[in-house]
N, C-alpha and C positions, 0 to 999 in steps of 0.2 A: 736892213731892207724889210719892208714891211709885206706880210703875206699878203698874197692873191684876194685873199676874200676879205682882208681888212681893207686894202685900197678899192675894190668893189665897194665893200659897206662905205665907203668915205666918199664916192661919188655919190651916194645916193639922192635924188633930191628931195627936200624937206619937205616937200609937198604929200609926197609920197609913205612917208613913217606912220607905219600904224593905221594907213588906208585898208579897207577891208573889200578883197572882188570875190565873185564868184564865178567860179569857172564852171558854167556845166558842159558835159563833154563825154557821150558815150565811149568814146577810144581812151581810154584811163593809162594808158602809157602816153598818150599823146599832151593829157590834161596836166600830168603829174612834171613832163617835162615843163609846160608852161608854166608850170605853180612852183618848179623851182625858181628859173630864169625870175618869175615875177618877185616870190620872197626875197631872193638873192640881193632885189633893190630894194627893199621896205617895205613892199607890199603884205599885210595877210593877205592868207590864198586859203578859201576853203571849198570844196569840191562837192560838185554833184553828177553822178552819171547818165541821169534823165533827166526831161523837160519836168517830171513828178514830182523827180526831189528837190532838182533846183529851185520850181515853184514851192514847196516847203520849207525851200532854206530860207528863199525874200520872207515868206510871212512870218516864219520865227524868228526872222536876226533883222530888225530894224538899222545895225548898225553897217549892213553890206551899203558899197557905196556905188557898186560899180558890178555888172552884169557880164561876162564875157559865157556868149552863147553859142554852141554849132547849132548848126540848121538841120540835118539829115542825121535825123534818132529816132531811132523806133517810138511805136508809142506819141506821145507829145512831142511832135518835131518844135524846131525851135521859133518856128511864127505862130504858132498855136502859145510855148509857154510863154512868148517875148507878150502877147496878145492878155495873157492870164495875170501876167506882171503887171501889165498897165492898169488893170482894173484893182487893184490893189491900193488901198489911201496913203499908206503909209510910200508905196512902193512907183506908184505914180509917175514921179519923177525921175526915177533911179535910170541913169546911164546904162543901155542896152549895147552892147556890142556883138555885131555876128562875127564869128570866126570861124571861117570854114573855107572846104576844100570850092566850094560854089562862088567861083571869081567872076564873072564873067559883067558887066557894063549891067545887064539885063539882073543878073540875081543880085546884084548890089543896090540897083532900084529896086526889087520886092521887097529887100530886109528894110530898106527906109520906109517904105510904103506901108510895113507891117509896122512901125513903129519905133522900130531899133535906132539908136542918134548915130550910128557910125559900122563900119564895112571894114573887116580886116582879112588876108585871104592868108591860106595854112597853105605850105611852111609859113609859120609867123617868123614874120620883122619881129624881134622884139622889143627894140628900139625905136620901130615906129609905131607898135600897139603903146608903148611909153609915153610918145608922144600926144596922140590920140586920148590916151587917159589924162594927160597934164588938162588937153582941154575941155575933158568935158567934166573932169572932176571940180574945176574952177570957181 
């Protein structure tokens, strides 16, 4: 019978292998559980605490694909770094996702409004932030 986390890695889908997100996420026990969940399918997951550093990871890592952003963080909240990203050449286009506790009809139009391609509410689905990154990684 084959372990747990070998039939995990066996669903994983090909799309996914060696995609690179960024989680920025001041609550770092919150970040680190979604950066397992996310590895666990293929994902690299590398982390930032601030809107500062996450903005510092896009302009040094051309190879991140995908942006997973909270909104309510000191400092550089995340319509501020979502906003800082976009102005970025390389970074431009890079898939923005908010993830946050701010669900509501009303904060899921600002984060589009501010730029971000997609709205995901914490506790995350992680099977449907999955989903969510199949399409816009595409």
């Amino acid at each position: 019978m084959a372990h747990p986390a070998e039939r995990l890695q066996d669903s994983v889908p090909p799309r996914f292998a060696g995609q690179k997100v960024l989680i920025v996420d001041d609550d770092r026990r919150g970040a680190f559980a979604l950066g397992s969940a996310l590895s666990a399918r293929g994902l690299t997951v590398v982390q930032a605490a601030s809107g500062t550093d996450g903005l510092a990871a896009v302009e040094h890592d051309p190879t991140i694909k995908a942006v997973l952003l909270d909104i309510a963080m000191p400092g550089l909240d995340g319509y501020a770094t979502a906003a800082r990203i976009r102005e970025l050449d390389h970074a431009a286009a890079t898939p923005i996702i908010a993830v946050t506790f701010e669900a509501s009809p009303g904060d899921q139009a600002k984060a589009l409004a501010a730029g971000m391609d997609a709205h995901v509410a914490k506790p995350v689905d992680v099977t449907h932030l999955l989903r969510v990154l199949a399409e816009l990684l595409n």
